[in-house]
N, CA, C and O atoms as a printed pandas DataFrame, in Angstrom:
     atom_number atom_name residue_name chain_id  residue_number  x_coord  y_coord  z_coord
0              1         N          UNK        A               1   74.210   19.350  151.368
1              2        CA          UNK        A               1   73.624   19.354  152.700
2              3         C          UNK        A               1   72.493   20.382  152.744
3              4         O          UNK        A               1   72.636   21.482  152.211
4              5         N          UNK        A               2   71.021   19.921  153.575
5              6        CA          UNK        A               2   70.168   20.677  153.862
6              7         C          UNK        A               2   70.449   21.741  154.921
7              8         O          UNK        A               2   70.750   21.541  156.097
8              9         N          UNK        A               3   70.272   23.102  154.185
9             10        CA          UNK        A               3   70.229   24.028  155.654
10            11         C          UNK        A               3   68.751   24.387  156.274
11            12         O          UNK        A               3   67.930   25.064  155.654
12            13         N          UNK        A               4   68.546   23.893  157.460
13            14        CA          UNK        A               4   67.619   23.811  157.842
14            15         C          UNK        A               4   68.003   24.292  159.778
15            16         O          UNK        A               4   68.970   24.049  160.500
16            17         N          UNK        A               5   66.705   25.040  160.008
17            18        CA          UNK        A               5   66.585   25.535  161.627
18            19         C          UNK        A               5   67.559   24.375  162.427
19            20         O          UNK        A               5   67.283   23.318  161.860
20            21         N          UNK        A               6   68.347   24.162  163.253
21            22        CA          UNK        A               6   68.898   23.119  164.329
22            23         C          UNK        A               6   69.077   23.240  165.749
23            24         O          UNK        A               6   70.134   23.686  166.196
24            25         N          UNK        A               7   67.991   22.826  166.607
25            26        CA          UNK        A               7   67.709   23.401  168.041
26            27         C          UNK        A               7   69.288   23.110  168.561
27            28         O          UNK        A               7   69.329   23.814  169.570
28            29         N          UNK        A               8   70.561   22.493  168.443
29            30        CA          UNK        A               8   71.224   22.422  169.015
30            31         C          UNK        A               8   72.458   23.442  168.641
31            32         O          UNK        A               8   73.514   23.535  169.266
32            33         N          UNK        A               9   72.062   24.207  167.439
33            34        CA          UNK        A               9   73.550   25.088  167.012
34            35         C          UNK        A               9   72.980   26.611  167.813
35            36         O          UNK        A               9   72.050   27.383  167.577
36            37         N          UNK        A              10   74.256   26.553  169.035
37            38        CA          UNK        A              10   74.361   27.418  169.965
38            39         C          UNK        A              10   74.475   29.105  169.277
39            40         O          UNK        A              10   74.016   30.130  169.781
40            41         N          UNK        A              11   75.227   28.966  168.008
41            42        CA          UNK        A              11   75.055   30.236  167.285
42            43         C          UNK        A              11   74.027   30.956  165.730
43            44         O          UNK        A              11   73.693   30.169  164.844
44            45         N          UNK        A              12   73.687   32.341  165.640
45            46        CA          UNK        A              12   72.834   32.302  164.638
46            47         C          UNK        A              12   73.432   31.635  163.207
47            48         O          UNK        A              12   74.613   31.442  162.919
48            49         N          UNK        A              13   72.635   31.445  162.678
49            50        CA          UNK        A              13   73.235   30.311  161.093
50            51         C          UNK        A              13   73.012   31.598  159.973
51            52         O          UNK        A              13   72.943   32.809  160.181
52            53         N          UNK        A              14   72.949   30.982  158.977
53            54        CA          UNK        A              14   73.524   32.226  157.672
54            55         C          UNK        A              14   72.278   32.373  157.594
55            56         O          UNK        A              14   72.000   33.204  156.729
56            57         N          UNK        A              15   71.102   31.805  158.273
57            58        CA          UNK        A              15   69.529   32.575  157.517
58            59         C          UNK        A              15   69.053   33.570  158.543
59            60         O          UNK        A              15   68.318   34.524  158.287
60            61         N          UNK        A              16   69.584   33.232  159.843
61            62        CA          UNK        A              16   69.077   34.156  160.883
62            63         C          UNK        A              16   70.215   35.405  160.847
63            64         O          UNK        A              16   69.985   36.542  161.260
64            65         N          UNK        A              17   71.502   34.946  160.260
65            66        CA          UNK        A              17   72.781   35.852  160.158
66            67         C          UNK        A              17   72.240   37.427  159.203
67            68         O          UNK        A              17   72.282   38.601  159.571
68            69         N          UNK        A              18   71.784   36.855  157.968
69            70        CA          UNK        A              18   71.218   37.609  156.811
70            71         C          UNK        A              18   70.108   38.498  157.880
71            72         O          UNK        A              18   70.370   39.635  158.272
72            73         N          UNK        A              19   69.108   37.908  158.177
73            74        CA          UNK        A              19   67.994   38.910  158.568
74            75         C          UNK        A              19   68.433   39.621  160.010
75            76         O          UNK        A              19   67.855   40.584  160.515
76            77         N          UNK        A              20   69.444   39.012  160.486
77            78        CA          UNK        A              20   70.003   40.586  161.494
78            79         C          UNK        A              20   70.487   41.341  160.774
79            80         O          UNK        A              20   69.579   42.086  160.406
80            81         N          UNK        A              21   71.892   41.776  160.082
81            82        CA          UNK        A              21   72.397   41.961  159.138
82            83         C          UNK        A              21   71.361   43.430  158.398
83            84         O          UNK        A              21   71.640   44.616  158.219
84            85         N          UNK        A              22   69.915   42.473  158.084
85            86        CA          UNK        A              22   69.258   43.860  157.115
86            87         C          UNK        A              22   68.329   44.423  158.257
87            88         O          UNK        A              22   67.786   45.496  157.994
88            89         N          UNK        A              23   68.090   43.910  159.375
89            90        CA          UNK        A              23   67.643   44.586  160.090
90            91         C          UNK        A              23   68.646   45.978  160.392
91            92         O          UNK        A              23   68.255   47.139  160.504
92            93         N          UNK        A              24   69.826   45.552  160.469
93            94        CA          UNK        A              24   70.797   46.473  161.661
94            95         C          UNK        A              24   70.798   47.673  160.721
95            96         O          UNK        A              24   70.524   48.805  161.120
96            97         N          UNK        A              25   71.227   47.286  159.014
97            98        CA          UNK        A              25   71.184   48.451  158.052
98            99         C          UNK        A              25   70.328   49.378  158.464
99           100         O          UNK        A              25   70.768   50.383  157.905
100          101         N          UNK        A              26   69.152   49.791  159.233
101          102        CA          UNK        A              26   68.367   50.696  160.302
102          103         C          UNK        A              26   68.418   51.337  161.177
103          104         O          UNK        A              26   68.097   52.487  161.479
104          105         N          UNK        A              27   69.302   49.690  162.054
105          106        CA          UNK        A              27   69.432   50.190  163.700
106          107         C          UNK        A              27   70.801   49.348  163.272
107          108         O          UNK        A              27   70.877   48.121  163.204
108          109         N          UNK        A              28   71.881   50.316  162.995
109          110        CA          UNK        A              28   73.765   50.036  163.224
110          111         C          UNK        A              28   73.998   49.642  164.567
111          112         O          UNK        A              28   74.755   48.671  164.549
112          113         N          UNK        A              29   73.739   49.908  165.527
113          114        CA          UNK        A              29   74.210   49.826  166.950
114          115         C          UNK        A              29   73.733   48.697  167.331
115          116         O          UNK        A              29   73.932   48.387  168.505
116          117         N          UNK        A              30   72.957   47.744  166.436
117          118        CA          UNK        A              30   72.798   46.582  167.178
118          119         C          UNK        A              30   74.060   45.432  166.919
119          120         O          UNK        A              30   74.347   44.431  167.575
120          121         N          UNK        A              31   74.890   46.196  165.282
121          122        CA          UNK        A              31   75.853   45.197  165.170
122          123         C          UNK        A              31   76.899   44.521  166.406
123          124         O          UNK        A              31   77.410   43.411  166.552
124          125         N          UNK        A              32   76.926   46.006  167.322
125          126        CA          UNK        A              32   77.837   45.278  168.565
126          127         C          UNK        A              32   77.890   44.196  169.115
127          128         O          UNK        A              32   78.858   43.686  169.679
128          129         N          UNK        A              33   76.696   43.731  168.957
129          130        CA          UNK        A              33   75.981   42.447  170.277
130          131         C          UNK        A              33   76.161   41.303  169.244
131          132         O          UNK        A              33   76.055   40.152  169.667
132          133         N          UNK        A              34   76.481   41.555  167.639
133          134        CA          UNK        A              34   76.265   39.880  166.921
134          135         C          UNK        A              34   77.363   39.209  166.960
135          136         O          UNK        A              34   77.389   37.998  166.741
136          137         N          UNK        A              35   78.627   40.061  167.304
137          138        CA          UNK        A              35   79.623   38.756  167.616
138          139         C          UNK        A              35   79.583   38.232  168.664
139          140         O          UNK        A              35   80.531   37.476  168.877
140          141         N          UNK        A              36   78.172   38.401  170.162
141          142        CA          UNK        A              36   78.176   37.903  171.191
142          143         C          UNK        A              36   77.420   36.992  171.498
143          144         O          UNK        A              36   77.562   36.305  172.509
144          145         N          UNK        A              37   76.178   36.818  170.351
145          146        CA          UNK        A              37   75.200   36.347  170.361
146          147         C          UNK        A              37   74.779   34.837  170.754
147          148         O          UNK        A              37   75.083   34.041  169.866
148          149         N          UNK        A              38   74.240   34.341  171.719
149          150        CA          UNK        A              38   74.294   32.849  171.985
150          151         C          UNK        A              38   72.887   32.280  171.424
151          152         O          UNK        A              38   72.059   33.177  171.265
152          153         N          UNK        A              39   72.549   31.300  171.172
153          154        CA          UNK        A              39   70.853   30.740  171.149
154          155         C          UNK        A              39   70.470   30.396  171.764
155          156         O          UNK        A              39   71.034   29.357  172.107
156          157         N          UNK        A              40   69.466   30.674  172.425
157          158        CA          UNK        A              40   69.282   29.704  173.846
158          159         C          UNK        A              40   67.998   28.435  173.565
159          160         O          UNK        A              40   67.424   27.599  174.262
160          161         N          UNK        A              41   67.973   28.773  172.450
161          162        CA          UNK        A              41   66.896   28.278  172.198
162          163         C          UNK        A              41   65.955   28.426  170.507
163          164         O          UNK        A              41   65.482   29.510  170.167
164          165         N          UNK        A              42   65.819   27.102  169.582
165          166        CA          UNK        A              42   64.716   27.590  168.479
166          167         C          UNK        A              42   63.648   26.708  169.092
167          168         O          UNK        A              42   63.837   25.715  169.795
168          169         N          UNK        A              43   62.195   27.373  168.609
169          170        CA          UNK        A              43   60.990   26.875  168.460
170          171         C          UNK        A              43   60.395   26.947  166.915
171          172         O          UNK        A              43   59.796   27.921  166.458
172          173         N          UNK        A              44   60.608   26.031  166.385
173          174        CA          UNK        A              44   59.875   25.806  164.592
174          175         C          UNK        A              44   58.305   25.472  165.267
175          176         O          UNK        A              44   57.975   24.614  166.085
176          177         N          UNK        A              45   57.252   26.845  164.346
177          178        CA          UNK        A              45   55.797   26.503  164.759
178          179         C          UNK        A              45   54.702   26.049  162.969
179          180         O          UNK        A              45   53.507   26.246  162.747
180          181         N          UNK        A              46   55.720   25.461  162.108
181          182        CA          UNK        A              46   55.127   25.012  161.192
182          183         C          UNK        A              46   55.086   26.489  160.397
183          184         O          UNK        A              46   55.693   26.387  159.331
184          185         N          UNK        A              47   54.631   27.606  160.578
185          186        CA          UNK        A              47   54.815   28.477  160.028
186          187         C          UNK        A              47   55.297   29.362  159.846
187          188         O          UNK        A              47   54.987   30.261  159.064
188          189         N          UNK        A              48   56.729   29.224  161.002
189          190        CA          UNK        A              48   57.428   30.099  161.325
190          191         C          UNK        A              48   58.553   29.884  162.388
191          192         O          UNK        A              48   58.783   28.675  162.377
192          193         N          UNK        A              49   59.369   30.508  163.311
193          194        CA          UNK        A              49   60.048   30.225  164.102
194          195         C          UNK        A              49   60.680   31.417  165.092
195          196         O          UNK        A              49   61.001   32.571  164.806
196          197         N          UNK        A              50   60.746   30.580  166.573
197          198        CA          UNK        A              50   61.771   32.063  166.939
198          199         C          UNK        A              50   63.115   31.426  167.294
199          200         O          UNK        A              50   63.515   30.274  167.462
200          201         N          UNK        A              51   63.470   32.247  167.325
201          202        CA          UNK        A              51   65.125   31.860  167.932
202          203         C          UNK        A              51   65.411   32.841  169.476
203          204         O          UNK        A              51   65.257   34.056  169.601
204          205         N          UNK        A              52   65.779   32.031  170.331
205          206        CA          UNK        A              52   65.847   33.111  171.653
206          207         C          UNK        A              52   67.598   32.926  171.997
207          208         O          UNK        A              52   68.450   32.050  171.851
208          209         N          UNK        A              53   67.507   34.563  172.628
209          210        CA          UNK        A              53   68.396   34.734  172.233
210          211         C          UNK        A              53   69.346   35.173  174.380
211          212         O          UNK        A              53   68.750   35.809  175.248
212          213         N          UNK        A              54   70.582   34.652  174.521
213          214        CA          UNK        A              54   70.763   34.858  175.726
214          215         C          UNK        A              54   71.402   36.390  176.121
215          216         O          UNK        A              54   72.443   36.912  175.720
216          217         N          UNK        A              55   70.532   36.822  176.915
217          218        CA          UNK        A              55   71.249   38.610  176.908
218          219         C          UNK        A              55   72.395   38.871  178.260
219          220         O          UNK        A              55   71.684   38.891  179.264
220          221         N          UNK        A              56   72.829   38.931  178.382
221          222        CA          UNK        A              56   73.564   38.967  179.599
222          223         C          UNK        A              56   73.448   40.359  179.989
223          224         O          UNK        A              56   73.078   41.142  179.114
224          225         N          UNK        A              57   73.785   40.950  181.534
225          226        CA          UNK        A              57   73.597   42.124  182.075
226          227         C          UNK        A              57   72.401   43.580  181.339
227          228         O          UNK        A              57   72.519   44.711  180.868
228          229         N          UNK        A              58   71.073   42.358  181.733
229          230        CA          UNK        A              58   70.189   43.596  180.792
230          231         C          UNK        A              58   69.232   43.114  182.263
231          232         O          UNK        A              58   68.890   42.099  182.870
232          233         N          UNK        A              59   69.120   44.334  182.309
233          234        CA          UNK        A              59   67.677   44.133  183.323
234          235         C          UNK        A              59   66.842   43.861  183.193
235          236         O          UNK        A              59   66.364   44.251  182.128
236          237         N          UNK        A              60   65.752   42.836  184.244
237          238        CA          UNK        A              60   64.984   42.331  183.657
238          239         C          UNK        A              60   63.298   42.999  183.389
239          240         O          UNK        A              60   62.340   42.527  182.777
240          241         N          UNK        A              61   63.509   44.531  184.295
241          242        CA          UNK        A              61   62.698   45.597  184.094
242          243         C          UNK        A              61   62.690   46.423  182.785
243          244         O          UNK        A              61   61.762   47.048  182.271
244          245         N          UNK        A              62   64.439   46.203  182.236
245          246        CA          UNK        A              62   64.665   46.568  180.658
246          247         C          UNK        A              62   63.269   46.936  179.941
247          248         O          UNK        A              62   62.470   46.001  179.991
248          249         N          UNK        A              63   62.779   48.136  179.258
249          250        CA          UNK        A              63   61.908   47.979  178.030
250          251         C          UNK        A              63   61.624   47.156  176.961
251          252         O          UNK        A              63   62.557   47.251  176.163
252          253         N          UNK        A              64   60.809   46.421  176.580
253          254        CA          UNK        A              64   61.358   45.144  175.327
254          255         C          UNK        A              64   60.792   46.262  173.928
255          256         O          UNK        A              64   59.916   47.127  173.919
256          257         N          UNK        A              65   61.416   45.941  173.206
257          258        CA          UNK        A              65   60.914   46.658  171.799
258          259         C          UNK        A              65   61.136   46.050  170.870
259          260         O          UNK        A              65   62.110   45.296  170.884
260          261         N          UNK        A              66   60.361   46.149  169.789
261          262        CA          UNK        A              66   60.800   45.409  168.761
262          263         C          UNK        A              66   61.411   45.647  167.349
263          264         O          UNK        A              66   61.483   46.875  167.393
264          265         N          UNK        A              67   61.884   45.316  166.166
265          266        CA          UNK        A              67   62.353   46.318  164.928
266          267         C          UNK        A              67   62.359   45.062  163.957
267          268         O          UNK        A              67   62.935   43.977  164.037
268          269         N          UNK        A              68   61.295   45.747  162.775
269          270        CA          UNK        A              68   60.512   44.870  161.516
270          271         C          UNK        A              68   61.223   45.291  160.701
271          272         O          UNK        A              68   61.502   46.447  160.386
272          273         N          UNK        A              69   61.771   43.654  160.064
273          274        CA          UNK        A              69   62.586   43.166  158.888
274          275         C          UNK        A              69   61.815   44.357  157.580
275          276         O          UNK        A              69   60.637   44.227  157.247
276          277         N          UNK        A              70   62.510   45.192  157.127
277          278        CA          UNK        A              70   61.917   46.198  156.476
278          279         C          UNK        A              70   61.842   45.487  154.699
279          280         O          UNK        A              70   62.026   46.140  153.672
280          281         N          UNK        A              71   61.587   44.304  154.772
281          282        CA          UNK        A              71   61.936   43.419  153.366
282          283         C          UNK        A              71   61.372   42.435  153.208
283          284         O          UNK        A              71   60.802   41.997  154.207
284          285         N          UNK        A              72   61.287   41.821  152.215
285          286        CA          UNK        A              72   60.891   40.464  151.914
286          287         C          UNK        A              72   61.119   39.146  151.777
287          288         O          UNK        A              72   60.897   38.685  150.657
288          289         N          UNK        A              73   61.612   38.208  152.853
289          290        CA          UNK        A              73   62.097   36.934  152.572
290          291         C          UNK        A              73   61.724   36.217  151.538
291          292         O          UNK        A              73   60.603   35.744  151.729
292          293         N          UNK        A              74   62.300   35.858  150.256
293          294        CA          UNK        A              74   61.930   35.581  149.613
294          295         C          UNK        A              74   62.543   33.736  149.870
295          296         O          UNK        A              74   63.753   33.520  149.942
296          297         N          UNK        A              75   61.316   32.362  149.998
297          298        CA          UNK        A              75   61.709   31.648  150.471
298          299         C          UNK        A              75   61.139   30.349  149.590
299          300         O          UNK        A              75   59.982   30.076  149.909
300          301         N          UNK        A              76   61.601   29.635  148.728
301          302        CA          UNK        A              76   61.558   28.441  148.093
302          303         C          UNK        A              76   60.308   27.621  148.556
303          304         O          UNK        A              76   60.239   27.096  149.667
304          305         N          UNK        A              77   59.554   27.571  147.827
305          306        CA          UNK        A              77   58.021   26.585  148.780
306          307         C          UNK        A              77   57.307   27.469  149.502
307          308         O          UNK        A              77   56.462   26.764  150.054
308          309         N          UNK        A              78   57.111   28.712  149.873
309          310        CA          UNK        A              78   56.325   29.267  150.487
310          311         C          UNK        A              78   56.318   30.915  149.744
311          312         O          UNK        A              78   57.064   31.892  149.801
312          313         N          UNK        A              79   55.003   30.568  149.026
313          314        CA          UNK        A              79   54.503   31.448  148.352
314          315         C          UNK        A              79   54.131   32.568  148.318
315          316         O          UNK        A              79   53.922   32.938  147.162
316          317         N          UNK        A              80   53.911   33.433  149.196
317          318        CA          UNK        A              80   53.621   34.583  149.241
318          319         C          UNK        A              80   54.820   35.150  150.426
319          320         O          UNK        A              80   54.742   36.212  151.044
320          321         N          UNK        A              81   55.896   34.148  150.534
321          322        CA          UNK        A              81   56.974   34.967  151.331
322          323         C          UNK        A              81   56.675   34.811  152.909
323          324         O          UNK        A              81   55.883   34.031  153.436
324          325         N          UNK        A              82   57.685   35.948  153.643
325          326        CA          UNK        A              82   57.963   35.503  154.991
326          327         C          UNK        A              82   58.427   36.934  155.467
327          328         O          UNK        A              82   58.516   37.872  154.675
328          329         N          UNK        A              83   58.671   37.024  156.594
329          330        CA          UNK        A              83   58.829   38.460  157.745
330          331         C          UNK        A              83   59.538   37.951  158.770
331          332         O          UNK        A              83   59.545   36.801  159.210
332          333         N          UNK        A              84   60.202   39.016  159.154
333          334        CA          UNK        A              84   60.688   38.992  160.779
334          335         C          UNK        A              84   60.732   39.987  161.528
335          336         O          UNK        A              84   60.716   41.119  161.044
336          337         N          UNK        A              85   60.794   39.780  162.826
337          338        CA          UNK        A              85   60.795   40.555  163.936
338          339         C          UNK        A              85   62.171   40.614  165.090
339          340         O          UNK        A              85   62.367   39.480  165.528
340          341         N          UNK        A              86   62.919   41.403  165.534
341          342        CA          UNK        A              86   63.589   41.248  166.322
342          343         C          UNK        A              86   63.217   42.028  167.803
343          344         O          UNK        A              86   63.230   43.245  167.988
344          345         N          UNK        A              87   62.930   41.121  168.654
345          346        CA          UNK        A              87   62.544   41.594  170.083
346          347         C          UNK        A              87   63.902   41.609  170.765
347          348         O          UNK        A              87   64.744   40.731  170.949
348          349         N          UNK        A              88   63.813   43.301  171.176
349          350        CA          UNK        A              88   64.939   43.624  171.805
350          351         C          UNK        A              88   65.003   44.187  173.528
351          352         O          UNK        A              88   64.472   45.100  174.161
352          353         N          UNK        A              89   65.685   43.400  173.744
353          354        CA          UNK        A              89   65.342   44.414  175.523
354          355         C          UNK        A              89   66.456   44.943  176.011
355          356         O          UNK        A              89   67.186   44.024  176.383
356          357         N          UNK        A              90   67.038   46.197  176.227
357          358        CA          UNK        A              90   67.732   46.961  176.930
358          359         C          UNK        A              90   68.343   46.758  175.586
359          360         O          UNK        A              90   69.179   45.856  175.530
360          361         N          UNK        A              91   68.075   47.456  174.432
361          362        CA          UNK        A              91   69.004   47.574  173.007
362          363         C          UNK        A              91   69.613   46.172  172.316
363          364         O          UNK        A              91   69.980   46.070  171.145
364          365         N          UNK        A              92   69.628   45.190  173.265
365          366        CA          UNK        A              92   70.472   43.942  173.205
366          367         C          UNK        A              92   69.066   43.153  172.316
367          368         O          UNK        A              92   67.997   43.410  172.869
368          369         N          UNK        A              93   68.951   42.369  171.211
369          370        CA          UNK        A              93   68.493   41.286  170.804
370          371         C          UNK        A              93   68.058   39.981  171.977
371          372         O          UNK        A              93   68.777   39.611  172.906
372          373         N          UNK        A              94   67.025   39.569  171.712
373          374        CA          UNK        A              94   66.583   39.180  172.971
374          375         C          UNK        A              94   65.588   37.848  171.934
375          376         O          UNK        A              94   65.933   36.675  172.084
376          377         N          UNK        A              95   64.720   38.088  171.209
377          378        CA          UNK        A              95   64.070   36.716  170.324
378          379         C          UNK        A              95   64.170   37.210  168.931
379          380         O          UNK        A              95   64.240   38.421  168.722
380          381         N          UNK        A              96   64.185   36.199  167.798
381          382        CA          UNK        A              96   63.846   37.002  166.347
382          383         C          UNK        A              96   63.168   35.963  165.923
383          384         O          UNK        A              96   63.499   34.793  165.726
384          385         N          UNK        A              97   62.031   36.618  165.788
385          386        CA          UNK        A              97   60.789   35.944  165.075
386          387         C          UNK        A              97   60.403   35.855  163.751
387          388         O          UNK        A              97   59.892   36.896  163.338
388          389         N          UNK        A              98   60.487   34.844  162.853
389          390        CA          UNK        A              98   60.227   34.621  161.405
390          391         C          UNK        A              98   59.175   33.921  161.340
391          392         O          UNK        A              98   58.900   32.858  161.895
392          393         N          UNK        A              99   58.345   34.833  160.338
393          394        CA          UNK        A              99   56.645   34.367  160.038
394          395         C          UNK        A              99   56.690   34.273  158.502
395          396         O          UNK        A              99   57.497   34.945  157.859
396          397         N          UNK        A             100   55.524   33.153  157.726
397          398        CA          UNK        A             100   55.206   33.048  157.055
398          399         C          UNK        A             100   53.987   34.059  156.591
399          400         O          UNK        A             100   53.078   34.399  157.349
400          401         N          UNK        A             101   54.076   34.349  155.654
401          402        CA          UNK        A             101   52.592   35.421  155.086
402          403         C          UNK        A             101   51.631   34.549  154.592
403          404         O          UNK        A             101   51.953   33.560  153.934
404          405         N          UNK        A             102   50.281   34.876  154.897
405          406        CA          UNK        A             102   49.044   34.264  154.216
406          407         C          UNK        A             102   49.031   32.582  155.506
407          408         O          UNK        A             102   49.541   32.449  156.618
408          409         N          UNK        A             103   48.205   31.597  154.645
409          410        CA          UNK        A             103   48.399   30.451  155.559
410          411         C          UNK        A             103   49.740   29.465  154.855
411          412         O          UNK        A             103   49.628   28.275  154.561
412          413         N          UNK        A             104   50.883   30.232  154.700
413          414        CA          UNK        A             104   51.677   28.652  154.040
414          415         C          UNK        A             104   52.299   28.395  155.168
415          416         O          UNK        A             104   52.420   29.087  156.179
416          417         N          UNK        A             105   52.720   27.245  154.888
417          418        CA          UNK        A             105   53.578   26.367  155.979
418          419         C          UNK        A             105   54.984   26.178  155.699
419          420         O          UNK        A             105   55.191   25.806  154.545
420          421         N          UNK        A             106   56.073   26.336  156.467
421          422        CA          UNK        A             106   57.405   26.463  156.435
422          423         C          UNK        A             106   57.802   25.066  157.236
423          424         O          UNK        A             106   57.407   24.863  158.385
424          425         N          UNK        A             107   58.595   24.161  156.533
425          426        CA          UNK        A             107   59.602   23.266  156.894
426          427         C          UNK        A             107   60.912   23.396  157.598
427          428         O          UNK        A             107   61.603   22.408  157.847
428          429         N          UNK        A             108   61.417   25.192  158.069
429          430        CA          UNK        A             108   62.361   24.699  158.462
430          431         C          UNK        A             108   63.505   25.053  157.854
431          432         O          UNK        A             108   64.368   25.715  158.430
432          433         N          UNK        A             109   63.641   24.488  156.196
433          434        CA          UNK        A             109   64.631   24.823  155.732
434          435         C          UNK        A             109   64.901   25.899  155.028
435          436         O          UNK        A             109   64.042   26.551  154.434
436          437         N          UNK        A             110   66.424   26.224  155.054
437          438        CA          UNK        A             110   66.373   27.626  154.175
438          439         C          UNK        A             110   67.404   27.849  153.606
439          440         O          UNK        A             110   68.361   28.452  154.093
440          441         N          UNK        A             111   67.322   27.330  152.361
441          442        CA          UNK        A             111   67.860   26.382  151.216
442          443         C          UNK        A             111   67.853   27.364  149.837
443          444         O          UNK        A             111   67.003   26.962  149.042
444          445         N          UNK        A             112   68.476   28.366  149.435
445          446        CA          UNK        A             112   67.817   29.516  148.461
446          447         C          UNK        A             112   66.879   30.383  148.397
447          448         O          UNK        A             112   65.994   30.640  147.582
448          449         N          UNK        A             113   67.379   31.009  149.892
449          450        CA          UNK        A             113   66.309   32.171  150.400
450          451         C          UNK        A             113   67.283   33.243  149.739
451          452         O          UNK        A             113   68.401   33.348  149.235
452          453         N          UNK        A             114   66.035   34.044  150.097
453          454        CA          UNK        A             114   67.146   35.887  149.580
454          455         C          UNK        A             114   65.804   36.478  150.509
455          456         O          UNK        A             114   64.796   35.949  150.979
456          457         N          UNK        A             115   66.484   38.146  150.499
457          458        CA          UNK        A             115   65.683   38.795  150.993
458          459         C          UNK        A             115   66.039   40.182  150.250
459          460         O          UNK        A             115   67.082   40.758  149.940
460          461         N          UNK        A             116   64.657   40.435  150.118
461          462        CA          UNK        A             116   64.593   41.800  148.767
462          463         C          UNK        A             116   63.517   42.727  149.128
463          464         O          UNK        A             116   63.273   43.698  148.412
């Protein structure tokens, strides 16, 4: 079976699982919130994707901030690799954004990724 982005799976999958995971190795205190985590939503933009994420009791005046995947997705078909971002508001995970480097184009799937 292809693992690939799926706008309908309500929870993060093992590729978005991994890049919280090495994000948190940074920021520990975000592990609290990943066994709560809902999707509210993916957008695949050909070169990338976000995943949004549902925050419950965060204000909506909250600060948003963000914290960069300190590594390298290393990703099958896209050559010079990939990045992410996690936009956070009131400490809570809020979107995580995965970009392609240079102009390649991403399908989606993520099928013998690593991140190094």
């Amino acid at each position: 079976m292809t693992k690939v982005l799926r706008p309908g799976q309500s929870t993060p999958n093992d590729f978005e699982t991994a890049i919280l995971e090495r994000i948190a190795l940074n920021n520990p205190s975000l592990r609290e919130h990943f066994g709560r985590l809902h999707v509210l939503s993916r957008e695949f933009t050909g070169v990338g994707s976000y995943t949004n994420f549902r925050i419950p009791e965060v204000d909506a005046q909250a600060t948003r901030t963000h914290l960069s995947l300190d590594a390298l997705i290393v990703m099958p078909n896209v050559e010079n690799g990939m990045g992410a971002v996690l936009f956070c508001r009131g400490g809570r995970p809020d979107c995580l954004e995965i970009v392609t480097f240079g102009d390649a184009s991403w399908d989606g799937v993520f099928d013998g990724f690593s991140i190094t």
